[in-house]
C-alpha positions as protocol buffer text, in pm:
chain_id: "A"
residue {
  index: 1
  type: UNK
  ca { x: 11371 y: 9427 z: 952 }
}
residue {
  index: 2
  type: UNK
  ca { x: 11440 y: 9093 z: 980 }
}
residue {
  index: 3
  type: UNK
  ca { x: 11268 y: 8844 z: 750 }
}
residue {
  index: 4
  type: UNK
  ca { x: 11436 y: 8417 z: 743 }
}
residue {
  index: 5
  type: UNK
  ca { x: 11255 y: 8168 z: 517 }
}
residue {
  index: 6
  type: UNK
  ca { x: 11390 y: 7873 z: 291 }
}
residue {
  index: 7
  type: UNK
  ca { x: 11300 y: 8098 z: -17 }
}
residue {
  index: 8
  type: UNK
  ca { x: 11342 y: 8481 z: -94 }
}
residue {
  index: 9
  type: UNK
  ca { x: 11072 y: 8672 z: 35 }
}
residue {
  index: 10
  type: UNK
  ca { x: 10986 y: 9062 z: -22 }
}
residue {
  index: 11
  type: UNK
  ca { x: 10812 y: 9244 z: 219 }
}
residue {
  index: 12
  type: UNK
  ca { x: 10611 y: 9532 z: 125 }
}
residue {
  index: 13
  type: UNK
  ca { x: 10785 y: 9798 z: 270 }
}
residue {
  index: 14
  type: UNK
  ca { x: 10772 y: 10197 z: 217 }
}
residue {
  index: 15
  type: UNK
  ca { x: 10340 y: 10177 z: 220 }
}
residue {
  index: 16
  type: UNK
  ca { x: 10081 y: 10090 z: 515 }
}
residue {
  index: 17
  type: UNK
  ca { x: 9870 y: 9823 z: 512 }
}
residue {
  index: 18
  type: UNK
  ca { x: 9536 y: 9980 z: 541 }
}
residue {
  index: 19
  type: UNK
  ca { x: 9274 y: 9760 z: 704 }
}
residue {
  index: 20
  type: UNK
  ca { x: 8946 y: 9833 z: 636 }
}
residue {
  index: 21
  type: UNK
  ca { x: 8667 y: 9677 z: 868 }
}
residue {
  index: 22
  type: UNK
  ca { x: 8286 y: 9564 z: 756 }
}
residue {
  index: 23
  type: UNK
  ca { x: 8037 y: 9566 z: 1025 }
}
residue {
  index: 24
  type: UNK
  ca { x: 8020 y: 9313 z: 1302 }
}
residue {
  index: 25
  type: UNK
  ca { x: 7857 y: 8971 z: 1181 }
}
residue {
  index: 26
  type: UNK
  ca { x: 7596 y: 8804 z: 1367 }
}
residue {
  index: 27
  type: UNK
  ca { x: 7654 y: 8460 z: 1562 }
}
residue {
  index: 28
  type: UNK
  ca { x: 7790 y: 8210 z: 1334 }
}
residue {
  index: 29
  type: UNK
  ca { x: 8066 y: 7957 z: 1274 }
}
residue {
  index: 30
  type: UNK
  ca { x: 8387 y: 8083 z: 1261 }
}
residue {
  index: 31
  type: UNK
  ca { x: 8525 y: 7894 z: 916 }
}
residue {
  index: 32
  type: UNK
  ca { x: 8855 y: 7941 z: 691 }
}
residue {
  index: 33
  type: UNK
  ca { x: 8815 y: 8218 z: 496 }
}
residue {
  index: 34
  type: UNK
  ca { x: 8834 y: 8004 z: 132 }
}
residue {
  index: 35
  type: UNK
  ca { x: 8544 y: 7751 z: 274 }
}
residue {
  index: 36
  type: UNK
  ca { x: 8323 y: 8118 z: 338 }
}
residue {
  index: 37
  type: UNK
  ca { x: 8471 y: 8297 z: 21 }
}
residue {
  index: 38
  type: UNK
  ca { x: 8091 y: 8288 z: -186 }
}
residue {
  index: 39
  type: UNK
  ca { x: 7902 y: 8409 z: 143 }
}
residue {
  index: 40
  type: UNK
  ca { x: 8074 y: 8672 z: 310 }
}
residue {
  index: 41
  type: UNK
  ca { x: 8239 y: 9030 z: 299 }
}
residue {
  index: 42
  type: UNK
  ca { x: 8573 y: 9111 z: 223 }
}
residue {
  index: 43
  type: UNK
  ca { x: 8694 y: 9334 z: 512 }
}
residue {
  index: 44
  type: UNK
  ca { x: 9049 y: 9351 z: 382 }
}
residue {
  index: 45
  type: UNK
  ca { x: 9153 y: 9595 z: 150 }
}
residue {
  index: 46
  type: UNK
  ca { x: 9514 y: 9600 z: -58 }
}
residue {
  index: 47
  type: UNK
  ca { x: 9645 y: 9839 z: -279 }
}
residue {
  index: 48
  type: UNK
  ca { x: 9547 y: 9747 z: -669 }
}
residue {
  index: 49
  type: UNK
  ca { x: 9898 y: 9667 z: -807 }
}
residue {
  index: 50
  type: UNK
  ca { x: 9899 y: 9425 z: -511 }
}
residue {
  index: 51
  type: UNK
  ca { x: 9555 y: 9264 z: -588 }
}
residue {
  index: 52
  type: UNK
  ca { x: 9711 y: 9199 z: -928 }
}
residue {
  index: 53
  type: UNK
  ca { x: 9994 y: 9043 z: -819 }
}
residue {
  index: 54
  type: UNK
  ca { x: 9881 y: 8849 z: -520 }
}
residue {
  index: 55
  type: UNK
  ca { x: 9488 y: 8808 z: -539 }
}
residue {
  index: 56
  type: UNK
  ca { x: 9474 y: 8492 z: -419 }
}
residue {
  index: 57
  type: UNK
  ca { x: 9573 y: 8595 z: -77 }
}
residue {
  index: 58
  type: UNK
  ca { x: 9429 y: 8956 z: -105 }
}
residue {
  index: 59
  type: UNK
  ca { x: 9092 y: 8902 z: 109 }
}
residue {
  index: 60
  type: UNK
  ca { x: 9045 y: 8818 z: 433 }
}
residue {
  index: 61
  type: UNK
  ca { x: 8623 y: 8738 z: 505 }
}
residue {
  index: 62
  type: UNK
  ca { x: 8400 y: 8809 z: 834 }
}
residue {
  index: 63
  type: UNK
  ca { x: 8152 y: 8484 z: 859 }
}
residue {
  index: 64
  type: UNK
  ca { x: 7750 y: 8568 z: 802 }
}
residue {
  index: 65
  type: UNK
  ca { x: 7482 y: 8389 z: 959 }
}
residue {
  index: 66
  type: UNK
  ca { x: 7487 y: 8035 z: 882 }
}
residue {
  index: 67
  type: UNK
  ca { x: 7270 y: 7758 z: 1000 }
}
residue {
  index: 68
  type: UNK
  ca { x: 7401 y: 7425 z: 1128 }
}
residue {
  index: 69
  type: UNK
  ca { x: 7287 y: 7231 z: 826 }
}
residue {
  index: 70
  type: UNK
  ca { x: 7470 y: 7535 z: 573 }
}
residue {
  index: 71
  type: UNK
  ca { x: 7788 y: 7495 z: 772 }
}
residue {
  index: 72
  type: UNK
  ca { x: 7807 y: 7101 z: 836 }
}
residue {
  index: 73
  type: UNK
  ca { x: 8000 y: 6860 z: 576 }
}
residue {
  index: 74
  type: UNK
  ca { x: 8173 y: 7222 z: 469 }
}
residue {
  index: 75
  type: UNK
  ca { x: 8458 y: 7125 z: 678 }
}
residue {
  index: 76
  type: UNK
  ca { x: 8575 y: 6767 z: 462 }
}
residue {
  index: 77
  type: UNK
  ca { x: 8554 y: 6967 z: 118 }
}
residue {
  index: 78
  type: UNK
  ca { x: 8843 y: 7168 z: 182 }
}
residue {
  index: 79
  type: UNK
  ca { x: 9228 y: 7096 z: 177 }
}
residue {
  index: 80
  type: UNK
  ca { x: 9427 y: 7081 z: 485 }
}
residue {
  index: 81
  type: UNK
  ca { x: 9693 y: 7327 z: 270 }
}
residue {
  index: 82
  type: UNK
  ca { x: 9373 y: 7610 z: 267 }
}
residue {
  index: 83
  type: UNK
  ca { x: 9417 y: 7612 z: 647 }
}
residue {
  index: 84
  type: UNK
  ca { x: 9761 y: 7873 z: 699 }
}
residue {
  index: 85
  type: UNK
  ca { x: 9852 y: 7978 z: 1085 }
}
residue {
  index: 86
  type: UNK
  ca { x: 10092 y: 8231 z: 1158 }
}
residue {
  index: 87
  type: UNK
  ca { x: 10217 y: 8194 z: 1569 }
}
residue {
  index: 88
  type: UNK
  ca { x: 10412 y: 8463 z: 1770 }
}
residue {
  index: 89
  type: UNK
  ca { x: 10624 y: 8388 z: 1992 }
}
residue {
  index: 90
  type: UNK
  ca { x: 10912 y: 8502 z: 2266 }
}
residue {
  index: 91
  type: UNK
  ca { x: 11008 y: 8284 z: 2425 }
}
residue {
  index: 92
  type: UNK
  ca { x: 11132 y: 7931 z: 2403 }
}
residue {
  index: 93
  type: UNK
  ca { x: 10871 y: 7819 z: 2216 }
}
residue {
  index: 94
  type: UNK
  ca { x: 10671 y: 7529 z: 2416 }
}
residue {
  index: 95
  type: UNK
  ca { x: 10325 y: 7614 z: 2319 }
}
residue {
  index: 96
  type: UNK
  ca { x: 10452 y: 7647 z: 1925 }
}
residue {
  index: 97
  type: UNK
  ca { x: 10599 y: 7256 z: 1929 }
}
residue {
  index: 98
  type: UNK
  ca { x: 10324 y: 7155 z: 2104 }
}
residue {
  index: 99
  type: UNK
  ca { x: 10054 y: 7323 z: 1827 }
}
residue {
  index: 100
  type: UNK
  ca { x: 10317 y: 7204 z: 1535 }
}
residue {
  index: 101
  type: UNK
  ca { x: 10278 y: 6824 z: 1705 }
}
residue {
  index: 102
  type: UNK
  ca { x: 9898 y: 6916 z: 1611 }
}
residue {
  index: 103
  type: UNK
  ca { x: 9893 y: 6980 z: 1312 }
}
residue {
  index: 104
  type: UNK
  ca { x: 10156 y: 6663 z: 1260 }
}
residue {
  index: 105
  type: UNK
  ca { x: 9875 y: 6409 z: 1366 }
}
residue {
  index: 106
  type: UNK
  ca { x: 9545 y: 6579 z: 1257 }
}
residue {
  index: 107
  type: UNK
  ca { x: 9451 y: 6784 z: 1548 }
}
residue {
  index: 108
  type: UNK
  ca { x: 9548 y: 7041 z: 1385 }
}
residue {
  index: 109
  type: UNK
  ca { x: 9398 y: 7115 z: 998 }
}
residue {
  index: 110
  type: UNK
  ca { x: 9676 y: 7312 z: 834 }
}
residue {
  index: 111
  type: UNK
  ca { x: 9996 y: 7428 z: 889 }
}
residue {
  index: 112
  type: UNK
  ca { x: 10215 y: 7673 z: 1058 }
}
residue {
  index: 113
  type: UNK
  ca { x: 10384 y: 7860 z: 780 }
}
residue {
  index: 114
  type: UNK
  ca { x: 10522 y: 8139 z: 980 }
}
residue {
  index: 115
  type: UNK
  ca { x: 10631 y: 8254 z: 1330 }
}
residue {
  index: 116
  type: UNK
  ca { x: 10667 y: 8609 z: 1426 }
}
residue {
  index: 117
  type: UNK
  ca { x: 10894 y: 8693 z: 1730 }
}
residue {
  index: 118
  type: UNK
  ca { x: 11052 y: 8984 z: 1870 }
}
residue {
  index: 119
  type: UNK
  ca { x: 11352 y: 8805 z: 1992 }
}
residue {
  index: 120
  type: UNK
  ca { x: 11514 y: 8624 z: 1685 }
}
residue {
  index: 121
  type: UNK
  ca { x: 11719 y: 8356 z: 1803 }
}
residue {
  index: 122
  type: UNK
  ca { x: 11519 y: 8263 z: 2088 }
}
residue {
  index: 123
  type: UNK
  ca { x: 11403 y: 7898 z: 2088 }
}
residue {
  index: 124
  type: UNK
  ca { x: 11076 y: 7932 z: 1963 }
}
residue {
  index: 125
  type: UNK
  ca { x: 11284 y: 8151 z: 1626 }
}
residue {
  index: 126
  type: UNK
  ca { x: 11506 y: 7847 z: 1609 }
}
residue {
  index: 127
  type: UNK
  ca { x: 11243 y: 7583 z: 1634 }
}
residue {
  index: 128
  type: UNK
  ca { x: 11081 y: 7740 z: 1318 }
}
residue {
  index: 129
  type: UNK
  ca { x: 11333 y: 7775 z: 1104 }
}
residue {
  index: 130
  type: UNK
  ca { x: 11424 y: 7424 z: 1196 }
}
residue {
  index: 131
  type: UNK
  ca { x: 11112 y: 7318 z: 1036 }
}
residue {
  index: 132
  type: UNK
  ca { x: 11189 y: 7611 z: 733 }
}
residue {
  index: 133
  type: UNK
  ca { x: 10890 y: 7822 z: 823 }
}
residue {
  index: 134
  type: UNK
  ca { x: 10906 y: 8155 z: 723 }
}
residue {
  index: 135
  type: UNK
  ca { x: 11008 y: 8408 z: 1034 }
}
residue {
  index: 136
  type: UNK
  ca { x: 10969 y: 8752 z: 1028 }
}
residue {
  index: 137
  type: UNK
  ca { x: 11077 y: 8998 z: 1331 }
}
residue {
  index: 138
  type: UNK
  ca { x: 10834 y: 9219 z: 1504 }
}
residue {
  index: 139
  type: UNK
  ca { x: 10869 y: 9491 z: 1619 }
}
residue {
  index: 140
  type: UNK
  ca { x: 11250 y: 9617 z: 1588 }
}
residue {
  index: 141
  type: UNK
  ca { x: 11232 y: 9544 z: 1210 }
}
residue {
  index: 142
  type: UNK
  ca { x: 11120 y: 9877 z: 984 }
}
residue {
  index: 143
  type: UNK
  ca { x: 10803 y: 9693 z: 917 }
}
residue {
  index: 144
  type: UNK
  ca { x: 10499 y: 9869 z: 1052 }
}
residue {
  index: 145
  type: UNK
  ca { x: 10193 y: 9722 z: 1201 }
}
residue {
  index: 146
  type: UNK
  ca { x: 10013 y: 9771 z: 923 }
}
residue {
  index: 147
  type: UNK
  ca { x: 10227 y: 9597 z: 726 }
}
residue {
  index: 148
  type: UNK
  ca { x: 10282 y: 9330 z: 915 }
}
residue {
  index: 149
  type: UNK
  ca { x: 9916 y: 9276 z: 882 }
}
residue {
  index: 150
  type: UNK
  ca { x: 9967 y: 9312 z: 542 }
}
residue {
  index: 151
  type: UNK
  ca { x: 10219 y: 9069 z: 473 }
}
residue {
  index: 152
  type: UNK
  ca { x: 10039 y: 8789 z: 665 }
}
residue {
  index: 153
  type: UNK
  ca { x: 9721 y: 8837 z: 458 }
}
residue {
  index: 154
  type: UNK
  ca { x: 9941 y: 8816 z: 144 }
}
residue {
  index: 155
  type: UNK
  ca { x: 10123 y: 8526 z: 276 }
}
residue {
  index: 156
  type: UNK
  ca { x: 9771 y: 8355 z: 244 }
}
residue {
  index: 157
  type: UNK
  ca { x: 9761 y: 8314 z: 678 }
}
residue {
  index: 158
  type: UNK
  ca { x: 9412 y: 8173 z: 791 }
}
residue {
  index: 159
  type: UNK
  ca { x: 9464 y: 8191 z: 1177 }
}
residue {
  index: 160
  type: UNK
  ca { x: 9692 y: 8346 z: 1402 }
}
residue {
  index: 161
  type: UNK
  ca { x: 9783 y: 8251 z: 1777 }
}
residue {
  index: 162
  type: UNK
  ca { x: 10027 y: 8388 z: 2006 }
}
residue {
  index: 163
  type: UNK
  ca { x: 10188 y: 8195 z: 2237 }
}
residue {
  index: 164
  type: UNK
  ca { x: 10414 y: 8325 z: 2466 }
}
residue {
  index: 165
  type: UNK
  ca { x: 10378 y: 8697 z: 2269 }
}
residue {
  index: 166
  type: UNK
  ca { x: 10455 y: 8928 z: 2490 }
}
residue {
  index: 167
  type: UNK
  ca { x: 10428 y: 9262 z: 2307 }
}
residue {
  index: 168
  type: UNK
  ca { x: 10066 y: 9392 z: 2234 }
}
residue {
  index: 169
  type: UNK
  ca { x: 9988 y: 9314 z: 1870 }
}
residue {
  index: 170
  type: UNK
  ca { x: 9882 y: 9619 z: 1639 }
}
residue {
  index: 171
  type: UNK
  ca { x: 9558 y: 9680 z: 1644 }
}
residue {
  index: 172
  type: UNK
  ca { x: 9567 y: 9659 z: 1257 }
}
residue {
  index: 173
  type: UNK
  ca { x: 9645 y: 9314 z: 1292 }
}
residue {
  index: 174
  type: UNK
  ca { x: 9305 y: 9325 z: 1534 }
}
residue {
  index: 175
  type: UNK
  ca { x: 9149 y: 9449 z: 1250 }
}
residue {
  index: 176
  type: UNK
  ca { x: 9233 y: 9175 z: 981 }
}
residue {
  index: 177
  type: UNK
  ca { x: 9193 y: 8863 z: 1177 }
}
residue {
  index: 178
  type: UNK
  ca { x: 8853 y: 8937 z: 1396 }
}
residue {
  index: 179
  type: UNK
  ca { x: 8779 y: 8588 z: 1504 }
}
residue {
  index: 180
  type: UNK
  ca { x: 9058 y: 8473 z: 1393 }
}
residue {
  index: 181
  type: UNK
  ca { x: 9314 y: 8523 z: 1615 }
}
residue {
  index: 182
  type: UNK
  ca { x: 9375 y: 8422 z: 1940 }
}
residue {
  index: 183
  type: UNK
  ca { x: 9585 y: 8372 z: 2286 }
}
residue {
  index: 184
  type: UNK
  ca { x: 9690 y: 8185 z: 2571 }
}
residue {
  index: 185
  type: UNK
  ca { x: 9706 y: 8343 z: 2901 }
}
residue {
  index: 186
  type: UNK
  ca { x: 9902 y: 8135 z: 3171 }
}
residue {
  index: 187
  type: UNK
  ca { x: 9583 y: 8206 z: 3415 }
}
residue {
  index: 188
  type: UNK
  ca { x: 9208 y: 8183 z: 3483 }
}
residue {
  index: 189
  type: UNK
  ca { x: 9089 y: 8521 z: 3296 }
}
residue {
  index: 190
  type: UNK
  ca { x: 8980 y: 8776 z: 3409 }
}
residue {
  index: 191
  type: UNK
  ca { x: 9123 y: 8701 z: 3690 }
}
residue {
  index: 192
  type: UNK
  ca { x: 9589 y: 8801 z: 3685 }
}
residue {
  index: 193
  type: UNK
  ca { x: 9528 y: 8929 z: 3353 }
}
residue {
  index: 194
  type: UNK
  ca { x: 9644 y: 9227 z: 3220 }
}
residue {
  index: 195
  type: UNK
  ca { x: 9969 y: 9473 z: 3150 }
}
residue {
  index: 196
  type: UNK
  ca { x: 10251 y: 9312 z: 3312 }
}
residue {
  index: 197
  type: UNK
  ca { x: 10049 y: 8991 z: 3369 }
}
residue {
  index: 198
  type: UNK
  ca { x: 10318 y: 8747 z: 3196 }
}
residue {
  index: 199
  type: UNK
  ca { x: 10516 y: 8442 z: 3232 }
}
residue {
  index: 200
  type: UNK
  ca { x: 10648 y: 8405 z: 3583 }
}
residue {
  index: 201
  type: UNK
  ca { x: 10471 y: 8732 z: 3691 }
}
residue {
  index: 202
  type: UNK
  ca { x: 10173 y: 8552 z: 3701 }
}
residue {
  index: 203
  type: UNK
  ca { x: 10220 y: 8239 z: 3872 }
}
residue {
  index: 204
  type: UNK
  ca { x: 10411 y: 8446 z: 4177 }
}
residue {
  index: 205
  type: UNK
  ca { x: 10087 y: 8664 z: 4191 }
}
residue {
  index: 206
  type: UNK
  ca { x: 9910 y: 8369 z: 4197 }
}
residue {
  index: 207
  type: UNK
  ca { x: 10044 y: 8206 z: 4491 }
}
residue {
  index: 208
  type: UNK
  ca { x: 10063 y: 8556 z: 4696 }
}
residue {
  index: 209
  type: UNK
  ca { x: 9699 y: 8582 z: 4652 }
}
residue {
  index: 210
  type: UNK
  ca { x: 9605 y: 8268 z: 4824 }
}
residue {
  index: 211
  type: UNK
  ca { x: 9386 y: 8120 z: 4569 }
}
residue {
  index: 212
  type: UNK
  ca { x: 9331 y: 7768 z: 4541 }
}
residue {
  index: 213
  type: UNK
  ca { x: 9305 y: 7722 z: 4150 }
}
residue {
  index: 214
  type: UNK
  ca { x: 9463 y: 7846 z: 3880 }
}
residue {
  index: 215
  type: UNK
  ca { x: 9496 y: 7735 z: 3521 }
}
residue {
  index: 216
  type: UNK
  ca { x: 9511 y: 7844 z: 3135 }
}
residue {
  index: 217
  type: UNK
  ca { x: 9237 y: 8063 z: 2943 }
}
residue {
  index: 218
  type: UNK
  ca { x: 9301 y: 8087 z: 2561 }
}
residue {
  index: 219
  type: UNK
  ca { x: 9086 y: 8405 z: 2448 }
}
residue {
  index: 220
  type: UNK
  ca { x: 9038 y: 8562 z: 2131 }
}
residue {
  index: 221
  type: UNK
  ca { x: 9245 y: 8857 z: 2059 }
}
residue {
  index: 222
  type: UNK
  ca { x: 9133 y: 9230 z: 2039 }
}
residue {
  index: 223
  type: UNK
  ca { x: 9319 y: 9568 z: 2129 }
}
residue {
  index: 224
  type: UNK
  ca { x: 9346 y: 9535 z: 2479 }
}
residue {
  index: 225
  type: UNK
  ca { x: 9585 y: 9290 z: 2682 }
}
residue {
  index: 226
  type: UNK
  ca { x: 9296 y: 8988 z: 2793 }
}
residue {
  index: 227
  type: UNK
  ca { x: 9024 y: 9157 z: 2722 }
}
residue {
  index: 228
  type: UNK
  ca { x: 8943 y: 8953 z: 2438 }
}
residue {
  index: 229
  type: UNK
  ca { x: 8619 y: 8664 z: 2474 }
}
residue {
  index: 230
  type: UNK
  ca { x: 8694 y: 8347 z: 2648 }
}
residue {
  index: 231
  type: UNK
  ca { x: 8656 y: 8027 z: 2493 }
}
residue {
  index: 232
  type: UNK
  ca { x: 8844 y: 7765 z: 2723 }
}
residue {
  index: 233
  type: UNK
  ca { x: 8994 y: 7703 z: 3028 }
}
residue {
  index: 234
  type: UNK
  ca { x: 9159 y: 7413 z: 3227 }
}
residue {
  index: 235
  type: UNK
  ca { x: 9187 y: 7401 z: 3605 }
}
residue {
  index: 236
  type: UNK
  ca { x: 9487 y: 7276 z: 3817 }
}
residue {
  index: 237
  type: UNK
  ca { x: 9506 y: 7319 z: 4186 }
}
residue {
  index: 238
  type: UNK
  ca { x: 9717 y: 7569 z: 4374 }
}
residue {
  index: 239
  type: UNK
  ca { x: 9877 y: 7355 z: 4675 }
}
residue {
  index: 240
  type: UNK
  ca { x: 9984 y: 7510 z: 4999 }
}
residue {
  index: 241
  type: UNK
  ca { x: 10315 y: 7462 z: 4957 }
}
residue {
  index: 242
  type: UNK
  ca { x: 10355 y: 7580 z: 4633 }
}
residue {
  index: 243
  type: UNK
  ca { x: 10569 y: 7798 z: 4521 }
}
residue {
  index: 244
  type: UNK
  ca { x: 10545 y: 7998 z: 4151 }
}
residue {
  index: 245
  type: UNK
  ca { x: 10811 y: 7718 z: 3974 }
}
residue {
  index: 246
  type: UNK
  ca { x: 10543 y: 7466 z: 4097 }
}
residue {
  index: 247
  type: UNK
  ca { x: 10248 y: 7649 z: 3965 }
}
residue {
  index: 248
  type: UNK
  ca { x: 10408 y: 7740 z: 3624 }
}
residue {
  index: 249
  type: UNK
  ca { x: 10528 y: 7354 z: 3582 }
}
residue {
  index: 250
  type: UNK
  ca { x: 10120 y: 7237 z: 3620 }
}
residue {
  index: 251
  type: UNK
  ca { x: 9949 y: 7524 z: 3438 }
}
residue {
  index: 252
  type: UNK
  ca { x: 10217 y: 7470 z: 3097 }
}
residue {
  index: 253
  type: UNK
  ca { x: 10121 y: 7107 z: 3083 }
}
residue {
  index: 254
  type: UNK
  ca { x: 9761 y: 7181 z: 3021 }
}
residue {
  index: 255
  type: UNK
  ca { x: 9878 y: 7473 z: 2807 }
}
residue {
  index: 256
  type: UNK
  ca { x: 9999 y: 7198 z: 2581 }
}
residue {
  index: 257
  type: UNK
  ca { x: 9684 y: 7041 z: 2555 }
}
residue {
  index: 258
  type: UNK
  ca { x: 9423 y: 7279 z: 2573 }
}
residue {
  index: 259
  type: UNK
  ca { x: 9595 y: 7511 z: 2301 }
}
residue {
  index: 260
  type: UNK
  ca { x: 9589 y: 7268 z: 2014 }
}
residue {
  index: 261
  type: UNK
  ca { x: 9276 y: 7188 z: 2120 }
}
residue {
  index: 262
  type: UNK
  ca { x: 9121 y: 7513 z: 2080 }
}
residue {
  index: 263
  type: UNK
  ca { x: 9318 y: 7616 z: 1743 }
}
residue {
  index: 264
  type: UNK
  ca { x: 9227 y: 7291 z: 1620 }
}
residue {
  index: 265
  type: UNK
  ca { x: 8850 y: 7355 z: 1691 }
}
residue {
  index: 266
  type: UNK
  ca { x: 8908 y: 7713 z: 1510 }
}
residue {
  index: 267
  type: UNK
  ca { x: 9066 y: 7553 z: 1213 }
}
residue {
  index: 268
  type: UNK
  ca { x: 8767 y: 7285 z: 1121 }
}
residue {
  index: 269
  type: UNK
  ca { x: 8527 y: 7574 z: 1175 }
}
residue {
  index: 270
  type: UNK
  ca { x: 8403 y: 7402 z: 1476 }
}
residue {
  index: 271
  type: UNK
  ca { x: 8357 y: 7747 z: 1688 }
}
residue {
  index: 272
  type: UNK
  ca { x: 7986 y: 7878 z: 1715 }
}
residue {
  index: 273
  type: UNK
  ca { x: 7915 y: 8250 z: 1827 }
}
residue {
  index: 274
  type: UNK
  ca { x: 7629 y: 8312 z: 2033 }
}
residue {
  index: 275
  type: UNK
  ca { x: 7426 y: 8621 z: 1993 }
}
residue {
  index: 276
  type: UNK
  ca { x: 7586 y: 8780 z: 2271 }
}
residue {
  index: 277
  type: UNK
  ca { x: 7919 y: 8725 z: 2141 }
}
residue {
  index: 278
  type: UNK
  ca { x: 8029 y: 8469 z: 2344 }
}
residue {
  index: 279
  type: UNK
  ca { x: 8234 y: 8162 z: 2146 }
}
residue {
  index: 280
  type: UNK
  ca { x: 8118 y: 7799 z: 2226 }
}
residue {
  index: 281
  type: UNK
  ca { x: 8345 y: 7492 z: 2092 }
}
residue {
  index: 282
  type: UNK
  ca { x: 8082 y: 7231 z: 1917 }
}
residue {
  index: 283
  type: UNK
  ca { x: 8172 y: 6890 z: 1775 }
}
residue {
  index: 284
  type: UNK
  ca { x: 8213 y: 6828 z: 1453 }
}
residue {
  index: 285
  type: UNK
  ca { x: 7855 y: 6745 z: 1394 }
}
residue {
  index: 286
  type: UNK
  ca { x: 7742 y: 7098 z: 1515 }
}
residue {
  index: 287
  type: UNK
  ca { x: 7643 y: 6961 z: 1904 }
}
residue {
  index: 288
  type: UNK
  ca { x: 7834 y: 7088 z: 2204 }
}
C-alpha cells in the first residue's frame, strides 16, 4: 500500500468496505450529497465503530425526485469546501491540471483532495502531491476495492473522475458513487470503446478505420469499460493525412475543455436525468 499526503493518514485496512445499494432513483438532479442529505437514502453502509469515529463522512446519498423549483437556488447555499473530488490517474496527468485550473477560477465548485494512481511517480502522482493532495496507490497496494471505496467515502469525496485511469475501477467503487462518478474516453462512444481501447490505441484505430470525425465522450462510470451513459461530446475532424500523433494532439485539447466542463456541471448539481436514464447538462437556472 502506498498512501502520500501532507498529514498522517490511516487507512482502514484488515476489513472490506461493504457497499450496500438502495434502489435506483427516478430522474432527478444529480446534487452533492450534503445539499440532498434531508431528502434522500443513505446507500452507504460503514461498520459502527467507524460511524462513531467518522460520521460526518459516513453516508453517501442517491438523489429522489426533485422538481426544478425544489432544486434551484440549492446550489448558492452550500460551501465550495462541501464539494470533495477524488481523480485517478496514469498517466502524466493533463486532464487532472486542466480540472485543478477549474476548480482554481470557479469552473469548478470544490476541490481535488485526492488522486488515485496505479503508477506512483508518474506525472499526474507528482502533480498532486505538488499541490499536497492526498495520493493513495491502486491497485498494487494491500488495499482492497472495497476499501478503497471505503476510504474515499470517509475522506468526505463528493465526485470522482478518472482521467487517464486505465485499470477498471472496482465495482464497489460503482456501487458508492452511482451518478457520481465519471470518465473521459479519448473517442466518440460507442464507437473505439472498450477493453484495450486506450491512449494511443485509439487514435491509431481511428485513423485505420477511415472515419472522418473523432473526438472526446466523458460518460458516467459503471462496471463495464464505456458502457456507462453519455453526457458530452466534442467533435474534431480526422484529416487525410493524419496520422494517430495528429489525432491524439486535437482530441486532448478539447479533452481539456470539455472535462471541466462536465465535472463542473456535476458539481453545481446542474445534471438532470431523464426518465430513461439518459443525463442532460442544464444551466444554472434549470433550462438546457
Amino acid at each position: 500500500m502506498v498512501v502520500s499526503t501532507r498529514t498522517a493518514v490511516v487507512l482502514p485496512l484488515g476489513r472490506s468496505g461493504r457497499i450496500a445499494t438502495s434502489s435506483k432513483s427516478p430522474a432527478c438532479f444529480v446534487t452533492p450529497p450534503r445539499i440532498q442529505r434531508n431528502r434522500c437514502t443513505e446507500i452507504c453502509t460503514l461498520s459502527r465503530a467507524r460511524r462513531a469515529s467518522s460520521s460526518r463522512f459516513a453516508r453517501l446519498v442517491e438523489p429522489t425526485r426533485a422538481t426544478n423549483q425544489e432544486t434551484r437556488g440549492l446550489n448558492d447555499a452550500e460551501d465550495d469546501d462541501d464539494v470533495k473530488i477524488a481523480v485517478f490517474v496514469s498517466g502524466g496527468g493533463s486532464n487532472l491540471r486542466a480540472l485543478y485550473d477549474a476548480t482554481q477560477d470557479g469552473r469548478i465548485r470544490g476541490d481535488i483532495t485526492v488522486v488515485v494512481s496505479d503508477k506512483p511517480g508518474c506525472g499526474g502522482w507528482e502533480f498532486a502531491t505538488s499541490k499536497g493532495m492526498m495520493t493513495i496507490q491502486y491497485p498494487g497496494s494491500e488495499l482492497t476495492g472495497g476499501q478503497l471505496a471505503e476510504e474515499l467515502v470517509r475522506s468526505g469525496v463528493t465526485f470522482v473522475a478518472l482521467a487517464g485511469y486505465l485499470k477498471l475501477v472496482p465495482k464497489q467503487l460503482c456501487q458508492a458513487y452511482p451518478r457520481a462518478m465519471i470518465n473521459i474516453h479519448p473517442a466518440l462512444l460507442p464507437a473505439f470503446g472498450g477493453k484495450g481501447y486506450y491512449g494511443m490505441n485509439v487514435h491509431k484505430a481511428v485513423v485505420a478505420s477511415g472515419v472522418r470525425f473523432s473526438g472526446p465522450t466523458v460518460h458516467f462510470v459503471d462496471e463495464e469499460y464505456d458502457k456507462g451513459k453519455v453526457v458530452a461530446q466534442r467533435c474534431v475532424p480526422v484529416l487525410a493525412g493524419d496520422n494517430p500523433e495528429d489525432v491524439a494532439a486535437r482530441v486532448l485539447e478539447q479533452e481539456h475543455e470539455v472535462y471541466p466542463e462536465v465535472l463542473g456541471a456535476l458539481s453545481k448539481g446542474n445534471i438532470r436525468w431523464r426518465e430513461d436514464g439518459v443525463p442532460i447538462i442544464v444551466s444554472d437556472s434549470g433550462e438546457r
